[in-house]
C-alpha positions as CSV (number, residue, x, y, z in Angstrom):
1,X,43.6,-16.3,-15.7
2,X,45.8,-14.6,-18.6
3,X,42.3,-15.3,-21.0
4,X,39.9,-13.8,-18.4
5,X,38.3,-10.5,-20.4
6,X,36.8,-7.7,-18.0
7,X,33.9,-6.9,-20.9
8,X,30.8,-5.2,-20.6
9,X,28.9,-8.2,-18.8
10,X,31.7,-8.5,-15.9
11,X,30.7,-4.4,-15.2
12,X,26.9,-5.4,-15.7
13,X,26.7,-8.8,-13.7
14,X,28.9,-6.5,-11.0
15,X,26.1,-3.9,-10.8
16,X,23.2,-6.5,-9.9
17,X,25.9,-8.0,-7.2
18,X,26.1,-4.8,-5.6
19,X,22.4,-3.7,-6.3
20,X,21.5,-7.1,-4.3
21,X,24.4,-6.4,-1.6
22,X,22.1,-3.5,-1.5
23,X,18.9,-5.0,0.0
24,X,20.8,-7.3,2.0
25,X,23.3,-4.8,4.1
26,X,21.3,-1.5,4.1
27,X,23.6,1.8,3.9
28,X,22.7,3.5,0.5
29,X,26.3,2.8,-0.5
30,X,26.2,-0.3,-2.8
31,X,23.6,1.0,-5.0
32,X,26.0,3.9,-5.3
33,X,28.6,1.8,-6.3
34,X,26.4,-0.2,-9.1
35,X,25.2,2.9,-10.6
36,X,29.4,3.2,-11.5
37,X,29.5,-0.5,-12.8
38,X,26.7,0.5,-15.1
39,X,28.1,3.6,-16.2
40,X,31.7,1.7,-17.1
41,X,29.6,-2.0,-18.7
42,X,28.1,0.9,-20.9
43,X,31.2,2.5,-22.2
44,X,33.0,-0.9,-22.3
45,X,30.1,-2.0,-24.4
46,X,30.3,1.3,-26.4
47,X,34.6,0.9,-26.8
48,X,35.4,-2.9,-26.2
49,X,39.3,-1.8,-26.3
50,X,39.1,-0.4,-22.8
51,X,42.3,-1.7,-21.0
52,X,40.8,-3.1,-17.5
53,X,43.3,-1.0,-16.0
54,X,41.6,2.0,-17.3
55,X,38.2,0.1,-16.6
56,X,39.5,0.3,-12.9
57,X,40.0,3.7,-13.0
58,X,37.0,5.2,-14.4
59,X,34.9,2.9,-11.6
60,X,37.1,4.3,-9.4
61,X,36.1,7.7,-10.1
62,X,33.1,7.1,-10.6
63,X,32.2,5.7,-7.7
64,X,33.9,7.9,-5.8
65,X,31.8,10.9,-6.9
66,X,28.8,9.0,-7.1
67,X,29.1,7.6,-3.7
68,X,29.1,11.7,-2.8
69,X,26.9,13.0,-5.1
70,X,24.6,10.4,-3.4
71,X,25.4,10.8,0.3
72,X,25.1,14.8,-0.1
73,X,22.1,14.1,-2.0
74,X,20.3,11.8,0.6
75,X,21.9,14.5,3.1
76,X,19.6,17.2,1.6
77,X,16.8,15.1,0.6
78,X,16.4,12.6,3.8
79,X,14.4,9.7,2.8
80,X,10.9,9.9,5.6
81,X,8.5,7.1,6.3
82,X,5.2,7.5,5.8
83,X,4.2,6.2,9.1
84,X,6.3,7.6,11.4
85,X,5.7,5.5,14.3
86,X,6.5,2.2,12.1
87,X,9.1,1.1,14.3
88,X,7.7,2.4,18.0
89,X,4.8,0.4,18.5
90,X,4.0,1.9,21.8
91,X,3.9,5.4,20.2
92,X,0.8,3.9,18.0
93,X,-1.8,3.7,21.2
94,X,-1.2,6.9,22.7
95,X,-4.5,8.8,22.7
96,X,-5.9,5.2,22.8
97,X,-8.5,4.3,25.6
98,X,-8.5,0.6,26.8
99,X,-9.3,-1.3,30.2
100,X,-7.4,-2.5,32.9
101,X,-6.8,-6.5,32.4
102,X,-4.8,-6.7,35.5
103,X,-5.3,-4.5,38.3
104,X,-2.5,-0.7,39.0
105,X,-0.9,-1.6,41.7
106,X,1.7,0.7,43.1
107,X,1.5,2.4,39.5
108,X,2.2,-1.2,37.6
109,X,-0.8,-2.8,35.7
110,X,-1.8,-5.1,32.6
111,X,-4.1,-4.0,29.6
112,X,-5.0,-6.1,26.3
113,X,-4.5,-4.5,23.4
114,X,-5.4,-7.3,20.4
115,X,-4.0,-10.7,21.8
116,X,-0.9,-9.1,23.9
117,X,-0.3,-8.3,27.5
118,X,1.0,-5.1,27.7
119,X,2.1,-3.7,30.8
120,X,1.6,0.0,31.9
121,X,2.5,2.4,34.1
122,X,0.9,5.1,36.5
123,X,0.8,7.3,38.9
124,X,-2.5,6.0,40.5
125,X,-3.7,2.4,42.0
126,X,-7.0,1.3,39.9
127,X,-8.7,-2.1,39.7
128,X,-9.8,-4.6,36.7
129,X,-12.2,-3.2,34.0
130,X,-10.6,0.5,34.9
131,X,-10.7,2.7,31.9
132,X,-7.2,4.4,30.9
133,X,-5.8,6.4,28.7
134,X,-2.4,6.1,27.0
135,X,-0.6,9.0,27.5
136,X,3.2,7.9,26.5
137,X,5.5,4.4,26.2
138,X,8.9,3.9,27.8
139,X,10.4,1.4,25.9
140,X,7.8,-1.4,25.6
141,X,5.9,0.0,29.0
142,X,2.5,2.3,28.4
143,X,2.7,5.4,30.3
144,X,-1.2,5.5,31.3
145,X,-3.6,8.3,33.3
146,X,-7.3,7.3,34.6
147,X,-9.7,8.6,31.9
C-alpha cells in the first residue's frame, strides 16, 4: 500500500464512480460530489506534487460547497417534468369519456380503458354500455359521473 499514488486518474476514475452512483441511487448529491473529483484529477494533473493529504482536503471543500451551491441551486431552479401526470396514471383520463364494462352498482363499476380493467366509482347505479365521464382518481380507482 506504501507504493499506491493518488494521481490524477484515481480523482478521474472517482468521478465516473460517483457520476454512475448517480443514476443508480437518485438524490442529486453524487454528481455533486464528482464534479469535486474532477475539479481535484485536474489540478493533480496540472501539479502532480499534490500530497494526497492536501488532495483530501481540497475534495473536501470542494465538495462541500459544491454539494451547496448545487442543493440551493436545484432549490431555486426545481427540476419540472414535462408531463406532469407521468407518474399518476389515473390523472391522464380525467375529461375522458368511456363505457361501462361492468355494470355501477352501489356506486362501484368496471370500464376498459386499452387492455385493463379499471374500476370506478360513483355516486349513481348504471348498467353495461353506460357512458361516463372521468371526473377524478383515488389512488388507482376512477372517480366517474354519467355523461
Amino acid at each position: 500500500m506504501d507504493d499506491f499514488v493518488f494521481n490524477h486518474w484515481v480523482w478521474f476514475v472517482l468521478a465516473l464512480v460517483l457520476a454512475g452512483l448517480e443514476m443508480v441511487v437518485p438524490g442529486v448529491i453524487f454528481i455533486w460530489l464528482a464534479i469535486a473529483c474532477v475539479i481535484v484529477g485536474g489540478l493533480v494533473f496540472v501539479d502532480p506534487s499534490i500530497s494526497w493529504e492536501v488532495q483530501f482536503v481540497i475534495f473536501s471543500v470542494l465538495g462541500i460547497v459544491s454539494v451547496f451551491s448545487g442543493r440551493t441551486y436545484l432549490r431555486k431552479n426545481p427540476i419540472t417534468s414535462e408531463d406532469e401526470n407521468l407518474n399518476d396514471r389515473g390523472a391522464r383520463y380525467v375529461g375522458h369519456k368511456y363505457k361501462l364494462e361492468r355494470a355501477l352498482i352501489n356506486g362501484e363499476g368496471k370500464i376498459r380503458i386499452g387492455d385493463s380493467l379499471w374500476l370506478v366509482r360513483g355516486s349513481f347505479d348504471a348498467e353495461i354500455g353506460t357512458s361516463v365521464k372521468v371526473i377524478g382518481s383515488d389512488g388507482v380507482v376512477l372517480i366517474v359521473e354519467p355523461e
